[in-house]
VOPAGU-2260 file (C-alpha; in pm, 1 decimal, decimal comma):
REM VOPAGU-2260
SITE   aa  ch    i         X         Y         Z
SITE  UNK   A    0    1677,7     174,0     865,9
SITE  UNK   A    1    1808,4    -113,0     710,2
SITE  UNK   A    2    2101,0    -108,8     414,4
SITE  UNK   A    3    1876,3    -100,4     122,1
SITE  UNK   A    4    1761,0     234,8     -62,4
SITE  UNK   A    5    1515,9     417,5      69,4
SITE  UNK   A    6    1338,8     794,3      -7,2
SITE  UNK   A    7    1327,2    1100,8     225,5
SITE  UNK   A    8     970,6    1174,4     281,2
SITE  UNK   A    9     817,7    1541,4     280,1
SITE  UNK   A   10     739,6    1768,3     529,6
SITE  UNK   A   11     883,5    1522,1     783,7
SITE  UNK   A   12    1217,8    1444,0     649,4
SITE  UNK   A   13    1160,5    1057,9     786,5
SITE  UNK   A   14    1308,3     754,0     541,7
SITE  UNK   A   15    1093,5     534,6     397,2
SITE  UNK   A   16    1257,0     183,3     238,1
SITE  UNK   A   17    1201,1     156,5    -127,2
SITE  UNK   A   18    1138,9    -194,8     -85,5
SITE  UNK   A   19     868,9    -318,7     168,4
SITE  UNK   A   20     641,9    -583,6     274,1
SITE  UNK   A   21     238,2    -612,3     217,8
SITE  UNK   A   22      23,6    -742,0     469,2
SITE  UNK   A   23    -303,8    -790,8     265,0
SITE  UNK   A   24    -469,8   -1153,2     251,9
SITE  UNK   A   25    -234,0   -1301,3     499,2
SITE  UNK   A   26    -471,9   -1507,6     727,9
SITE  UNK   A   27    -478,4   -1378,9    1132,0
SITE  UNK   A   28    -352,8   -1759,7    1229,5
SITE  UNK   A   29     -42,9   -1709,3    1017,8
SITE  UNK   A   30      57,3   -1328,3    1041,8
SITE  UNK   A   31     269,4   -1302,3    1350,4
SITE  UNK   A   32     523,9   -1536,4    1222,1
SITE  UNK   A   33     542,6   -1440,3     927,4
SITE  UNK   A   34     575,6   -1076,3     958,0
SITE  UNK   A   35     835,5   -1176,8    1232,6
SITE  UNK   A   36    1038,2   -1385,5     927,7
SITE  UNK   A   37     990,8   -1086,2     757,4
SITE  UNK   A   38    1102,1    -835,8     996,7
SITE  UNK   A   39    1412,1   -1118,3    1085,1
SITE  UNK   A   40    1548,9   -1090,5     702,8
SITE  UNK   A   41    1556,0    -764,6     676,4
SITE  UNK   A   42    1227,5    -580,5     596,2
SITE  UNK   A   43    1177,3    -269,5     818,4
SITE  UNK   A   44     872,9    -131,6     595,0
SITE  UNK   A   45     529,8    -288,9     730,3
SITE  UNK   A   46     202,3    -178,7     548,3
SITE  UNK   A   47    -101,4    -277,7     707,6
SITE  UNK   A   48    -406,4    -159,8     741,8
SITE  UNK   A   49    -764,1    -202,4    1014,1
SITE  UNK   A   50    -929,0    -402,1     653,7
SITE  UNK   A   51    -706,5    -674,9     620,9
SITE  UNK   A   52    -804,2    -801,7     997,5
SITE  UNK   A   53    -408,2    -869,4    1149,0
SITE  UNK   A   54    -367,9    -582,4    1275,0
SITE  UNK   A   55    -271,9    -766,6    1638,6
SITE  UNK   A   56    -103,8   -1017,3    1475,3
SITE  UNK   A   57     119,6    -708,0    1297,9
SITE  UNK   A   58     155,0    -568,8    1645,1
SITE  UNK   A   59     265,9    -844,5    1833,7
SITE  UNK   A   60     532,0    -941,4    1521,3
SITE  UNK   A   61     670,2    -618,4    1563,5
SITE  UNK   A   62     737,2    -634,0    1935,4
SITE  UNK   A   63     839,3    -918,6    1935,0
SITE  UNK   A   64    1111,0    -869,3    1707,2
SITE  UNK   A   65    1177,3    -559,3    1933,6
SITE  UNK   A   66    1174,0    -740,7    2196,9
SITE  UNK   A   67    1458,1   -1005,2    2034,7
SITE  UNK   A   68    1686,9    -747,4    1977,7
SITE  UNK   A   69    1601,5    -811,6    1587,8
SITE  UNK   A   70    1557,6    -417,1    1519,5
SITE  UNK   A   71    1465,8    -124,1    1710,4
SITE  UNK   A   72    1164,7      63,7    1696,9
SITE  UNK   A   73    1298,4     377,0    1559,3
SITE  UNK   A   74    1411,0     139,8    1246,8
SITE  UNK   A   75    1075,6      52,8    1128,7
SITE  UNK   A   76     797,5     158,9     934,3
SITE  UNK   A   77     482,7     108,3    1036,8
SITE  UNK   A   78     178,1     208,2     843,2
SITE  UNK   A   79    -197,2     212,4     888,5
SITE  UNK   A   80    -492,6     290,1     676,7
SITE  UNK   A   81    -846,7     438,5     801,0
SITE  UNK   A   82   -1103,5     237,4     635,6
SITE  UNK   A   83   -1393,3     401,7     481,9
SITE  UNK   A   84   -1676,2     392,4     716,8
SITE  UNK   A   85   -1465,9     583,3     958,8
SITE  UNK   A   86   -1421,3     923,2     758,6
SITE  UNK   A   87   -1687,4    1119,7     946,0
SITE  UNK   A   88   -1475,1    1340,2    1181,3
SITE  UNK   A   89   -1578,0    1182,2    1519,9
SITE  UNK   A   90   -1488,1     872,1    1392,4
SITE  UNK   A   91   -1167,7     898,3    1274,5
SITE  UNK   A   92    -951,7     953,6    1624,8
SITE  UNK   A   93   -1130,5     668,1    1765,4
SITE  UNK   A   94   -1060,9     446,2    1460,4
SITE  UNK   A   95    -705,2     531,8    1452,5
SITE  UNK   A   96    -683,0     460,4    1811,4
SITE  UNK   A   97    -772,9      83,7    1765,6
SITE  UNK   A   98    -561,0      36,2    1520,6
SITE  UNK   A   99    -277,3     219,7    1785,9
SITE  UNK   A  100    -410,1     -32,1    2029,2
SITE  UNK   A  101    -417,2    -331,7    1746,1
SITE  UNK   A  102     -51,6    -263,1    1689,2
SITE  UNK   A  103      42,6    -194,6    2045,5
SITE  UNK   A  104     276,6      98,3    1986,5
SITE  UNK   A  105     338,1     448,0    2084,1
SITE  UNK   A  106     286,6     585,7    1717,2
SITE  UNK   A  107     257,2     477,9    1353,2
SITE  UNK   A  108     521,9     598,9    1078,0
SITE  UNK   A  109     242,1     663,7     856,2
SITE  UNK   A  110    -169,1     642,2     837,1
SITE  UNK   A  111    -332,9     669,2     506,2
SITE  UNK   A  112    -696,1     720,2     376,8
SITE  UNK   A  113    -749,6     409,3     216,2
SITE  UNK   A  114    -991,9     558,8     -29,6
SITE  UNK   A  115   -1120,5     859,9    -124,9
SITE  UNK   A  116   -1465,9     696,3     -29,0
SITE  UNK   A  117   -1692,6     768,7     270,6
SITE  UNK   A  118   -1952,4     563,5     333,7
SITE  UNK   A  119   -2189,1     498,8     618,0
SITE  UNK   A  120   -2051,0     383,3     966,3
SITE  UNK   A  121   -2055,8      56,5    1075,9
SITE  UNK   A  122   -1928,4     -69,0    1419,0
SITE  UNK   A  123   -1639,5    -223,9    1354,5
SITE  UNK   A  124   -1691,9    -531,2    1520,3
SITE  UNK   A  125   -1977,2    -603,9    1299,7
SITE  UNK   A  126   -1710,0    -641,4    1016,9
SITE  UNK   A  127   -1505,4    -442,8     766,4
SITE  UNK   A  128   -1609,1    -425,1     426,4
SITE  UNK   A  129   -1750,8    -196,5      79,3
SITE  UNK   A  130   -2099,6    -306,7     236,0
SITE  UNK   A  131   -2262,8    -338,8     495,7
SITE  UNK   A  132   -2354,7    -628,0     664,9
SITE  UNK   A  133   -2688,2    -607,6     485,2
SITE  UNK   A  134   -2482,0    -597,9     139,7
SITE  UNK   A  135   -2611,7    -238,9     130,6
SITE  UNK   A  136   -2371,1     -15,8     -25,2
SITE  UNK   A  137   -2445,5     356,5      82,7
SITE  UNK   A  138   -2216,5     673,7      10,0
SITE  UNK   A  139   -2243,5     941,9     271,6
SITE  UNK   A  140   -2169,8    1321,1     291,6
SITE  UNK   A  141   -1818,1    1349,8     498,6
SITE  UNK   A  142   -1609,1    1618,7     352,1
SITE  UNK   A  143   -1298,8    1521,9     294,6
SITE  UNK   A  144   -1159,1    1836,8     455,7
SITE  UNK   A  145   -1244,9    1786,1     783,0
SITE  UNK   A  146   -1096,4    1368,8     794,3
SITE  UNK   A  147    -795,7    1534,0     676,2
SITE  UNK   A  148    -795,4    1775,7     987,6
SITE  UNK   A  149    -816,7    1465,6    1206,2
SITE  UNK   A  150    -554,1    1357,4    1052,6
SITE  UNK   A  151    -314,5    1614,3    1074,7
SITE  UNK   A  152    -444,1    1647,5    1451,5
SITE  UNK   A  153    -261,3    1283,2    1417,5
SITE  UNK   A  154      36,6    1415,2    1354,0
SITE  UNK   A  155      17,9    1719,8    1613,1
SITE  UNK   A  156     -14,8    1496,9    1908,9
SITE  UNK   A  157     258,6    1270,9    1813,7
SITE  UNK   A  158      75,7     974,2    1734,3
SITE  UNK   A  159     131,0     982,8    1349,5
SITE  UNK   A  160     443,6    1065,7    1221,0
SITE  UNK   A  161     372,7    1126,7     854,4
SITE  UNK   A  162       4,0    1112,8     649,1
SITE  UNK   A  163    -120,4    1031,2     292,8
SITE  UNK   A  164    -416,3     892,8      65,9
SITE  UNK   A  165    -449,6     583,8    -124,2
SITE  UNK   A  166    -629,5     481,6    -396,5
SITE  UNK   A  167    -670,1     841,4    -480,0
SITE  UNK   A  168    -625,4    1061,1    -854,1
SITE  UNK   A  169    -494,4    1397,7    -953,5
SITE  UNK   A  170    -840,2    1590,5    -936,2
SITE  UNK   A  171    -900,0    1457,9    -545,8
SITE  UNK   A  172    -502,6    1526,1    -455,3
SITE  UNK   A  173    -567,7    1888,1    -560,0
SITE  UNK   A  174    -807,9    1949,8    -378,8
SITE  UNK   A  175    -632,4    1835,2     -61,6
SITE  UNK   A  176    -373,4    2007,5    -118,5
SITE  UNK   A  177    -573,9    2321,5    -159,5
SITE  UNK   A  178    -655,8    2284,4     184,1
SITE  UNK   A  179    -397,4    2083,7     346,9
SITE  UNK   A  180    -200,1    2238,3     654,6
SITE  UNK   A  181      41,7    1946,7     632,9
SITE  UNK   A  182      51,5    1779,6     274,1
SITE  UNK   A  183       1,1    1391,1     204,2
SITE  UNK   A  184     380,5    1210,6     198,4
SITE  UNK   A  185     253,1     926,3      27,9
SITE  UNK   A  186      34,0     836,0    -257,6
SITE  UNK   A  187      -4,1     417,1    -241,9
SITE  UNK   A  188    -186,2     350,8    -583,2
SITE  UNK   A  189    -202,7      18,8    -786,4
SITE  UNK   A  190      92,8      -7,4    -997,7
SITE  UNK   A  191     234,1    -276,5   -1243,7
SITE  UNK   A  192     338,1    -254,4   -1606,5
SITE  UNK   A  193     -79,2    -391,3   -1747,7
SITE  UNK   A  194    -158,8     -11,2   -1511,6
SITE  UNK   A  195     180,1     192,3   -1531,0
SITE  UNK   A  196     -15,3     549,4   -1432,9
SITE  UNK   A  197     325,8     723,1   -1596,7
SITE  UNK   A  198     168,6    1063,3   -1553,0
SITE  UNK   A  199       3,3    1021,0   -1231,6
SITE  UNK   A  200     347,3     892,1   -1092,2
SITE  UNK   A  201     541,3    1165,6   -1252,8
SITE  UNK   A  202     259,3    1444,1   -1127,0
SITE  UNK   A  203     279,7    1284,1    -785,7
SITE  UNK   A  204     652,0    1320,4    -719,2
SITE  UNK   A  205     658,3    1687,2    -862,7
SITE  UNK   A  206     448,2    1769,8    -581,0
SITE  UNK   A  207     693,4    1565,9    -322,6
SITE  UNK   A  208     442,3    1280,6    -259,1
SITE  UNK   A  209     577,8     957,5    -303,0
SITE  UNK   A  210     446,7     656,6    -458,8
SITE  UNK   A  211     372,9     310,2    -288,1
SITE  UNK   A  212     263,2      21,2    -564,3
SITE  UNK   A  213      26,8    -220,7    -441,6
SITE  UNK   A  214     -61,2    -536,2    -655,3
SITE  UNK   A  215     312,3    -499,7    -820,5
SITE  UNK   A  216     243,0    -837,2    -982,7
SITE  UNK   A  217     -34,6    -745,3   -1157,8
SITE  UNK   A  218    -311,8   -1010,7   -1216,0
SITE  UNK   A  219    -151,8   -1287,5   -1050,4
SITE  UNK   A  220    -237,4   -1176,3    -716,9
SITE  UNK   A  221    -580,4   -1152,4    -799,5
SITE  UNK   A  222    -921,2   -1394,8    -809,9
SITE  UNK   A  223   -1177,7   -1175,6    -997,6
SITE  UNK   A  224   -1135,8    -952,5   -1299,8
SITE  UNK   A  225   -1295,5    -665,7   -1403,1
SITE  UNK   A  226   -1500,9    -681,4   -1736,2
SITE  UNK   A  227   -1209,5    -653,8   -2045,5
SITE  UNK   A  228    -942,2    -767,9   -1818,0
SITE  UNK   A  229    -979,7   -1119,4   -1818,2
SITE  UNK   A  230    -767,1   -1154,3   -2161,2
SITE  UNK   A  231    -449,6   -1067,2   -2001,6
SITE  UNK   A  232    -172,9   -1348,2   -1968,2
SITE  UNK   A  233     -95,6   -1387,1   -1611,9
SITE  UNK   A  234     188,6   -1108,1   -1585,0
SITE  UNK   A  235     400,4   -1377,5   -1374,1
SITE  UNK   A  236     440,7   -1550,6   -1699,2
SITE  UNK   A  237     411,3   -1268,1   -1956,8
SITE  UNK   A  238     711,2   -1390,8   -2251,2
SITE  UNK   A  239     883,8   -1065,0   -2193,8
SITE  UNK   A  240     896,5   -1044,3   -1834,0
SITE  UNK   A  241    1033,1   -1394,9   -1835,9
SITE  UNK   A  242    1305,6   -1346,3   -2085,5
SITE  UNK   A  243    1403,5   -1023,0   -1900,8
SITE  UNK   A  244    1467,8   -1247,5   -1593,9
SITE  UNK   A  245    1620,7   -1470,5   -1793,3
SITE  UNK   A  246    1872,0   -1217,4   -1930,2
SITE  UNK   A  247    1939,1   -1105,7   -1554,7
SITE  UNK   A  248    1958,7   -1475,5   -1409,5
SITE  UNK   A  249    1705,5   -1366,1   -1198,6
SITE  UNK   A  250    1308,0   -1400,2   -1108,9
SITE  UNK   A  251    1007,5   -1292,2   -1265,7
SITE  UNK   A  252     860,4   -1120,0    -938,6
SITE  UNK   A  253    1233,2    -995,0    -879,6
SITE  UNK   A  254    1196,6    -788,6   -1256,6
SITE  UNK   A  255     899,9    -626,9   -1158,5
SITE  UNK   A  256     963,0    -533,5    -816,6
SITE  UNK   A  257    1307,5    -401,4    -986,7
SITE  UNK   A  258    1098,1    -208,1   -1280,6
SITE  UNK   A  259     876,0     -36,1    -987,4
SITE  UNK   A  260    1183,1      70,1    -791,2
SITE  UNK   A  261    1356,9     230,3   -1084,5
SITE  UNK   A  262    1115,8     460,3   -1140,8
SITE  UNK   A  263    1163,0     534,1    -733,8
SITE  UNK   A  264     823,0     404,7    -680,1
SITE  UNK   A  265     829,2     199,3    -328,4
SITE  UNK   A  266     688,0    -162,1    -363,1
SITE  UNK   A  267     556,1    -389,6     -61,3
SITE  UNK   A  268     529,3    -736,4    -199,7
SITE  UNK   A  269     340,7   -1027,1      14,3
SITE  UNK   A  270     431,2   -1365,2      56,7
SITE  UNK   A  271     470,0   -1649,4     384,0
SITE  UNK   A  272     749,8   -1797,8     213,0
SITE  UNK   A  273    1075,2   -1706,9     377,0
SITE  UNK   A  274    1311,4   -1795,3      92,7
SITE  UNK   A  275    1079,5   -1541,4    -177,3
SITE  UNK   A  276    1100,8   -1274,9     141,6
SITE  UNK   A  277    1470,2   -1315,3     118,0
SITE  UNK   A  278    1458,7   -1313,9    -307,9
SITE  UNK   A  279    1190,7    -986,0    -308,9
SITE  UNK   A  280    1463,4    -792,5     -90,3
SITE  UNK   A  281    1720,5    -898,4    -313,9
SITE  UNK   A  282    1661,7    -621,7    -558,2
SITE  UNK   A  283    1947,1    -337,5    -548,9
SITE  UNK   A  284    2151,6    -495,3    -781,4
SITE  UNK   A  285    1932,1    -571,2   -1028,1
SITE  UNK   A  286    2018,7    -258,5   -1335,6
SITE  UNK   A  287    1754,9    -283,7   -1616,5
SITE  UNK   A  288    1915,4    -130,8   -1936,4
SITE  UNK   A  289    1714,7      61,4   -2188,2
SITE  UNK   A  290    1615,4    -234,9   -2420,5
SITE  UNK   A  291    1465,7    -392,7   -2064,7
SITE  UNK   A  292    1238,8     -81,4   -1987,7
SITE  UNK   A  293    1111,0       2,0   -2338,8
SITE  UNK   A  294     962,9    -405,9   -2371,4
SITE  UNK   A  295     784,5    -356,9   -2045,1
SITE  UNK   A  296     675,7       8,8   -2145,3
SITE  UNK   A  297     453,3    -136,6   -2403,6
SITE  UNK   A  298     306,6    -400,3   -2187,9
SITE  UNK   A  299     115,2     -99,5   -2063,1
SITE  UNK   A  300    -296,3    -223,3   -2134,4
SITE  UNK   A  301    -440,8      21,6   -1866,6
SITE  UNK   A  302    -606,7    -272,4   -1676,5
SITE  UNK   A  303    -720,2    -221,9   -1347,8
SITE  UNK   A  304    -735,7    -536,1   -1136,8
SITE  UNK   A  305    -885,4    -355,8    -773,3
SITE  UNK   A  306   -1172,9    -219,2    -949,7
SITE  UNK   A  307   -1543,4    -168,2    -882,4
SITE  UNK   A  308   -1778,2    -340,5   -1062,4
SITE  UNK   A  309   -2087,3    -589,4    -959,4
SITE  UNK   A  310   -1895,0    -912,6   -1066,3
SITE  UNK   A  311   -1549,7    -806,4    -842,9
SITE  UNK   A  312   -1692,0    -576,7    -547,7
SITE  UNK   A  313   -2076,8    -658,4    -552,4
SITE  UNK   A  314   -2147,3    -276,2    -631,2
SITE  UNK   A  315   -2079,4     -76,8    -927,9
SITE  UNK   A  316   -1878,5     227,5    -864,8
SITE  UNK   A  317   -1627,0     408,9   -1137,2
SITE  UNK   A  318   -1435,5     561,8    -868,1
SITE  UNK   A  319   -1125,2     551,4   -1080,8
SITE  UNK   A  320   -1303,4     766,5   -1399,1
């Protein structure tokens, strides 16, 4: 691993960097090179996932940076999602296979459920998506329990190292672990201080799952907003954000990557530019005092940008409720 903090994940005992690097919404054409600049400057955390369509591009960035002596394998942290039409159990093995084959590796560090959301299959060269290429939207019956025995079947043949759940809440964590032979690591949620999810943080880490943010800059890394959302200032320029990197001689995104952090919540911000890579990683010394945290405390507004509703998704779902 590389010389920033990082967290000891459960059962495994494998590290995980507290500080990462997101590759959602970075176009196919540009990923290699910039997850190689990435990589080059020092991240060793890589979340991607079959949805956001690099998953080749991810792959050959990694070995090539292998392959340059940059880092070795056994430094980095790979991660995958499985996509929601895939949670039927004879799906699943296959699925995760492609994405073994997208990255061209021996194994992933870590393979999430993307969502506690099944929903019918479709071939995955027709497309990823909520719907289907007919803009149908159609919920099927795939217990949960038996994707998470593929899963840990994963992990048994050496493929996976560790496995968690995204996108998911206290009542559907429970009931995984109810059944769970090996327990999810990792809980990747949306985080930011408009949706700080205090309790569902706190609940998660008594149980030794660990929190990944996604979205830790709030509305400014989205297009649509969800009904009663749309009010929010931009949290990039939120007044007390600004003055708090003001204070600290620092950036705005470098505050709220730092807030996340302190509460030990990992963060995997996305960008191309190499020079806000560099300024993202540049976090460890950054020591908000009191007077910092209570200001952004009452920013709290639970708003939920990555939400279903007609106007963001094109379906209506309160999966979050």
């Amino acid at each position: 691993m590389s010389d920033h903090k990082y967290v000891t994940l459960q059962p495994s005992g494998d590290k995980i960097p507290l500080v990462g690097f997101g590759t959602a919404r970075i176009p196919a054409a540009e990923t290699e090179d910039v997850i190689y600049n990435a990589i080059k400057i020092g991240n060793r955390l890589i979340d991607g996932a079959l949805l956001y369509a690099n998953e080749p591009e991810v792959g050959k960035a990694v070995r090539r940076a292998i392959a340059d002596g940059i880092v070795k394998r056994e430094e980095l942290f790979i991660v995958g999602k499985l996509w929601n039409t895939f949670h039927e159990k004879k799906h699943v093995k296959p699925i995760f296979q492609q994405t073994l084959d997208n990255y061209g590796l021996d194994y992933i560090d870590l393979y999430l459920i993307h969502f506690p959301l099944a929903t019918e299959y479709v071939d995955p060269k027709e497309g990823l998506d909520f719907l289907k290429p007919n803009k149908e939207f159609k919920i099927i019956k795939a217990p949960l329990q038996e994707t998470w025995r593929e899963l840990e079947d994963l992990v048994d043949s050496g493929v996976v190292r560790n496995i968690g759940i995204s996108n998911f809440n206290v009542q559907s964590t429970l009931d995984l672990l109810s059944y769970a032979r090996i327990p999810p690591s990792v809980l990747e949620i949306e985080h930011h201080p408009y949706l700080q999810q205090r309790r569902l943080v706190n609940w998660a880490k008594s149980q030794g799952i660990h929190v990944i943010a996604y979205a830790s800059f709030g509305n400014a890394v989205f297009e649509k907003f969800p009904p009663g959302t749309e009010h929010l200032e931009n949290l990039m320029k939120h007044p007390v954000i600004v003055n708090i990197a003001k204070k600290h001689k620092r950036d705005v995104g470098q505050i709220l990557l730092a807030w996340a952090v302190h509460h030990e919540v990992i963060v995997i911000p996305k960008t191309v530019k190499v020079e806000r890579m560099k300024s993202n990683l540049d976090i460890d010394h950054i020591k908000l005092d009191d007077d910092d945290l209570q200001k952004i405390a009452k920013l709290e507004a639970n708003a939920r940008f990555n939400d279903f509703f007609d106007s963001t998704y094109g379906f209506d779902l309160p999966l979050f409720a």
